[in-house]
Steps between C-alpha positions, in 0.01 A plus 500: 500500500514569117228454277502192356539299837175687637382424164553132630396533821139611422549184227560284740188638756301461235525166504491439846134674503404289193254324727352777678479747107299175336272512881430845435484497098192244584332736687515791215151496359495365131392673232130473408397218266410812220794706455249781435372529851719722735427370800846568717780775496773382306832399726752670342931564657632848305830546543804689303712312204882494542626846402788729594272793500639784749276747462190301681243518180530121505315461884264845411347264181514158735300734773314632221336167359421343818316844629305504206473140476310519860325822429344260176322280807504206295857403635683387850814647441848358718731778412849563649429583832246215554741270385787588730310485760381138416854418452569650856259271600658171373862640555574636153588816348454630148799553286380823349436470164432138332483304226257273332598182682490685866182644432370140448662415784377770720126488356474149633609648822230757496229214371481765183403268192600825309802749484549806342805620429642877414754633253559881439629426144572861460580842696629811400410866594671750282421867474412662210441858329142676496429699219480758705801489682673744301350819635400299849899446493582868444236623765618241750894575419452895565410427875711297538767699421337805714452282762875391509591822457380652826597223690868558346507873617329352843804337522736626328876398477387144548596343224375183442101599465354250238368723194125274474511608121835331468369173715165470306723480200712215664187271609220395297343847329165299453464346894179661525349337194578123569386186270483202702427194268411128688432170366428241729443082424268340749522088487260265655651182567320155636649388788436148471662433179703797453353592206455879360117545424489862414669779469461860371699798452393883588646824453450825613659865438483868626667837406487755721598621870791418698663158499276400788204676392515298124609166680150492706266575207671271254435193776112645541473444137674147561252463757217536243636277229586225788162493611333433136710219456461339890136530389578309233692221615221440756116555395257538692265211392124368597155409482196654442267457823243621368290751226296759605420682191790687428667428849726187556663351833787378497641339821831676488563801699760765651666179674647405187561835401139599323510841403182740371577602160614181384362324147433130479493344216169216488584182367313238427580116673734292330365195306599206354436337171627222323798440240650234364372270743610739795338681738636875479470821721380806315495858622205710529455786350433856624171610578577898614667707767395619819648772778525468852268686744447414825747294691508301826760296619416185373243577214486815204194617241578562183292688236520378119617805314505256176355180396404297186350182687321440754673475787427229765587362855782293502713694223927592496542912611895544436658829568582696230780709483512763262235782506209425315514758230259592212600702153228615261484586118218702416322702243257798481302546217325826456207607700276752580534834324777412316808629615620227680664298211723197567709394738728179624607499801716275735421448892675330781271425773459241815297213443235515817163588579674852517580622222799738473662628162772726327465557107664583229354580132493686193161617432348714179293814643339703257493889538259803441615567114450118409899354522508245661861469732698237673686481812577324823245423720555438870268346729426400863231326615318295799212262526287225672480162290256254606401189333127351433565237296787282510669590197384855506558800678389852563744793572383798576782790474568840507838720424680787337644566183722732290555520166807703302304500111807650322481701146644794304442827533398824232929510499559177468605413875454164633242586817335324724200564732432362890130325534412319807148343546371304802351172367215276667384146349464127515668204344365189451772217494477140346719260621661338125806316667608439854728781436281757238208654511302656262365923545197662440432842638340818498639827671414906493759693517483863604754749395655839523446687168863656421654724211829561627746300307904565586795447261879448665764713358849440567798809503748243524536572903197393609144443376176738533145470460309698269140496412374360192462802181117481330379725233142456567454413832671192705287134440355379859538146577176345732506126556177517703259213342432118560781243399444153419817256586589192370797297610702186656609457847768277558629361871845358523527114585 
């Protein structure tokens, strides 16, 4: 039987169990009244586009989505093997891969009010050089050719041995360094009314390892991406239960796919006002964010890690899905004995209770014969932030630094000097904006006195070290003393 008449054929039985789909479409549970509630899994058929693929990415991606689609919890996935054997069931058989119309077709079957479907847009694996390849190629071709070699006077007078330096040459040279490069389009279609109401596109690469090898990391890295945007196309949404200080309920847990870790975003009700004569709905606005804790199967606690209202029974949580990420600008005025001048300085940090940062700066450090020297600062640091007000918090850190102050030397050569200091303080942060806050704070930071400074000096084959050259004695650079900071702290929306 060719395509097209089993095409018609599973045409034709879907009419016939017209009567029994609409029985069973009646007993799907409707969506709650607020779209914002998840209260159910969402009922969803994934299944492969049309494609002449051959080399079986375009069933790996289909598998792919709907494994990570049920891993999510939030969905009740009918993939491929489900649906044949629901097909078995009403003497039907799936005709591989479909198109938009069987889909519909087959959803209704399957009482899905949603399909997804799968297209592999794109798949190639090529191999390509390493830089170095060129002595790995010469180390690699030498035994080979020994190796052929005793196996040629092994048996010799047999004539048709394969030389391996000869047959690398022949296949790909770079089969051990493989690019593999996948784009994949994932569709959602309504199976009511045939209409496409989302779709997105991902893509994924890896170079590196053996066909096989490059193949399964470039569809982990799929696997990532597909799951951000499966996130996406269906939040997590619900209610504040109720407000225990800094702890919420929400009555959503690991049955829907509730995981600890996640951020909620707070929102306040909708309400309506008035214009023109009609009677509009208006958004709330955001109130903070909160992370999961504790989870049951029915129920999570959150704890706000971020709020600018008060936040009350009764309120939106929505699952956000990008980290919740804070960058700071800050500056450090002189303080102490002196020889901590100024610096600016740029950190990225996560935007919790915990407080967990990498800097970046260029600070002004001032050294034993008066100069005062610039350089790159780095910085790591860790805290505890707790707030006692609500638009004011406390964080209490501590962390390490190191400082490269750079000047010349009695001979004129650019040198620079190595100074880490540990560093202990508090901040105190105002909340300005939902997403800045304002930073006050005062530090010690104790330090290793050095007076070795080093130069680089290149003989055009490679570069040395030398130490700095002082007439009277090398300057010593101490950034022990108290630091003041002030600064900005920004969170991403």
């Amino acid at each position: 039987m060719n395509r097209l008449s089993r095409l018609a054929r599973i045409m034709y039985y879907t009419l016939v169990f017209s009567t029994v789909i609409s029985i069973v479409d009646g007993q799907v549970t409707e969506p709650a009244a607020n779209p914002a509630q998840t209260v159910e899994k969402k009922r969803l058929l994934v299944l492969p586009a049309q494609s002449d693929d051959t080399t079986g990415i375009q069933l790996e991606v289909t598998e792919t989505v709907a494994s990570v689609a049920i891993s999510l919890g939030r969905f009740e996935i009918i993939d491929r093997n489900h649906l044949e054997d629901i097909l078995l069931e009403q003497d039907l058989s799936l005709l591989g891969l479909i198109d938009d119309s069987s889909a519909v077709s087959l959803g209704k079957i399957a009482a899905a009010r949603e399909a997804m479907l799968v297209s592999v847009l794109n798949f190639g694996q090529q191999g390509v050089p390493e830089k170095s390849d060129d002595k790995d190629d010469d180390d690699d071709d030498k035994g080979g050719f020994w190796a052929w070699l005793i196996v040629a006077q092994i048996f010799r007078g047999v004539s048709d041995i394969p030389n391996p330096m000869k047959w690398r040459q022949e296949t790909d040279p770079w089969s051990h360094n493989m690019q593999t490069q996948i784009t994949a389009q994932v569709k959602n279609i309504d199976v009511e009314t045939s209409e496409t109401l989302n779709s997105f596109i991902v893509e994924a690469s890896h170079t590196g390892g053996s066909a096989g090898k490059s193949r399964a990391t470039a569809m982990k890295v799929l696997q990532r991406k597909i799951e951000a945007k499966l996130r996406a196309f269906y939040r997590l949404g619900t209610e504040v239960l109720a407000v225990n200080g800094n702890e919420l309920l929400l009555p959503l847990g690991s049955e829907l796919g509730l995981r600890r870790g996640m951020v909620f975003r707070i929102i306040q009700p909708d309400r309506t006002e008035t214009y023109a004569g009609r009677t509009i709905s208006v958004p709330g606005d955001a109130v903070g964010y909160a992370r999961i804790g504790a989870i049951g199967e029915e129920a999570g606690r959150a704890t706000v890690i971020r709020q600018w209202e008060n936040i009350l029974p009764g309120y939106q949580a929505t699952e956000r899905i990008k980290p919740l990420v804070a960058g700071r600008v800050e500056l450090l005025p002189a303080a102490g004995d002196g020889k901590n001048a100024v610096g600016l300085a740029g950190t990225l940090a996560a935007a919790g209770p915990i407080d967990i940062s990498l800097g970046l700066g260029y600070a002004l450090l001032q050294d034993s014969g008066g100069k005062t020297n610039g350089g790159f600062n780095l910085s790591v640091s860790g805290g505890l932030r707790r707030s006692f007000t609500l638009k004011s918090r406390l964080l209490m850190k501590a962390g390490l630094e190191v400082a490269f102050p750079m000047r010349n030397d009695d001979e004129d050569h650019l040198v620079f000097a190595f100074a880490p200091a540990l560093t202990i303080g508090a901040e105190l942060e105002l909340l300005a904006t939902p997403h800045r806050d304002w930073i006050l704070g005062l530090g010690y930071r104790l330090g290793v006195p050095t007076d070795l400074w080093f130069y680089t000096e290149s003989d055009g084959d490679s570069d040395k070290t030398k130490q700095a050259v002082w007439n009277d004695g090398a300057p010593e650079i101490n950034p022990t003393g108290l630091f003041v900071t002030i600064g900005a702290r920004f969170i991403t929306p």
